[in-house]
C-alpha positions as CSV (number, residue, x, y, z in Angstrom):
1,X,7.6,-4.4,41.0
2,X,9.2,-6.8,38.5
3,X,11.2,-9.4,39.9
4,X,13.7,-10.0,37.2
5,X,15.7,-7.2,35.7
6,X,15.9,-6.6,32.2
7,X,18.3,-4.2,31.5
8,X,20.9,-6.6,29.5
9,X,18.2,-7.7,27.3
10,X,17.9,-6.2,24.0
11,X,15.4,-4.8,22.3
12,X,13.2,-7.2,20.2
13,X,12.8,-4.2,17.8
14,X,16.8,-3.9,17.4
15,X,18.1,-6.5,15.6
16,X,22.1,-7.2,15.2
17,X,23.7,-6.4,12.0
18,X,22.7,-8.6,9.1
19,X,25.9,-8.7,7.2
20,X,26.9,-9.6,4.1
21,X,24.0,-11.2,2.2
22,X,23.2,-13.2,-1.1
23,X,20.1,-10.6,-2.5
24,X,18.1,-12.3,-5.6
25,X,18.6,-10.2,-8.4
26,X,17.1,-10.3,-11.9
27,X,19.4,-9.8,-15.1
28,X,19.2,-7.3,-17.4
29,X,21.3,-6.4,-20.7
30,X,22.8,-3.0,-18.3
31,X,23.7,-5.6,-15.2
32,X,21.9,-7.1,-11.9
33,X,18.5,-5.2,-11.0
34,X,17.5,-6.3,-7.1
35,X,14.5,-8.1,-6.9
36,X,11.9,-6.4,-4.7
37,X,9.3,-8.8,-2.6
38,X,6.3,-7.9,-1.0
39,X,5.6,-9.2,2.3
40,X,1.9,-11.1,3.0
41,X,0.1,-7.7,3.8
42,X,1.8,-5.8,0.5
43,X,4.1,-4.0,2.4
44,X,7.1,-4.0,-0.1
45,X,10.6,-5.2,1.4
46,X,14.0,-5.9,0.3
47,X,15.0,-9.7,0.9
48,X,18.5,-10.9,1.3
49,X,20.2,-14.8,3.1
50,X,22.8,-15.3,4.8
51,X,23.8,-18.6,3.1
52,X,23.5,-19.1,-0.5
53,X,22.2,-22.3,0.0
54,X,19.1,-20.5,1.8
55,X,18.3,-18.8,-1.1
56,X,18.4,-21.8,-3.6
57,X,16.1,-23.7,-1.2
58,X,13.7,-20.4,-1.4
59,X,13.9,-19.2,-4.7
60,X,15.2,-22.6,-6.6
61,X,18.1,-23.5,-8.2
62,X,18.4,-20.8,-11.4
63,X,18.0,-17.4,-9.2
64,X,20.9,-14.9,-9.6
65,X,21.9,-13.2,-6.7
66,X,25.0,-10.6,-5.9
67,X,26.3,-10.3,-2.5
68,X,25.5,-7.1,-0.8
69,X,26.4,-6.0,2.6
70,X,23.4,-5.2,4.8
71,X,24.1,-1.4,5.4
72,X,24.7,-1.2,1.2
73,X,21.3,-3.3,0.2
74,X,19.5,-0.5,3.0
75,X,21.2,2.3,1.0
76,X,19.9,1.0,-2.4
77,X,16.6,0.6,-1.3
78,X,15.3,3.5,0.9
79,X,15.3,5.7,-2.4
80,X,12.7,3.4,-3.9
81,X,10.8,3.8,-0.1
82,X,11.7,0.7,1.0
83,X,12.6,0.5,4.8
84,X,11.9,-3.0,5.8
85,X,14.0,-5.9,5.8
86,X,13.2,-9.8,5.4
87,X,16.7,-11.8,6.3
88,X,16.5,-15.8,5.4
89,X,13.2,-16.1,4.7
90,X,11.3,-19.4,4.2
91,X,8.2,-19.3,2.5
92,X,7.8,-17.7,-1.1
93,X,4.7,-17.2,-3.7
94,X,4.6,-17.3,-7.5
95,X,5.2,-13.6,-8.9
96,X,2.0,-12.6,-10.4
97,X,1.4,-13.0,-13.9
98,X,-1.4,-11.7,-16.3
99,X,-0.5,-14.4,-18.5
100,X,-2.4,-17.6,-18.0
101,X,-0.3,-20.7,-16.4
């Protein structure tokens, strides 16, 4: 038998409602295109931060981004097969280039 109860805790798997977020976007002559990311196992996900000054820290100075609430950036992306997530990340890679640096 457990000794502590766990009933008020919530799920780890069910996280609380994002919000609006600042999602990097690239521009293009028709408008804003989201930016897609791919997470370290290739697993493609949408990105989004809560703070614009998050994002500059991430993704420098120059990126564009639109705010988006979470439920609309979700609605934009499941057509496309994305279903994953990444709020506020930290850590970011070069995009990959077949030109050489």
């Amino acid at each position: 038998m457990c000794l502590f109860s766990y009933a008020e805790d919530p799920d780890p798997d069910e996280q609380a409602p994002a919000g609006l977020l600042f999602v990097p976007v690239r521009t293009e002559a028709a408008g804003p295109v989201l930016r897609v990311f791919r997470t370290p196992l290739g697993e493609r996900t949408a990105v989004g931060f809560s703070r614009r000054d998050l994002l500059t820290a991430t993704l420098g100075a120059g990126q564009p981004a639109i705010p988006l609430a979470e439920a609309a950036l979700r609605a934009l992306t499941e057509p496309l097969g994305i279903d994953r997530l990444v709020v506020d990340p930290v850590l970011t890679a070069r995009a990959v280039s077949t030109r050489p640096v």
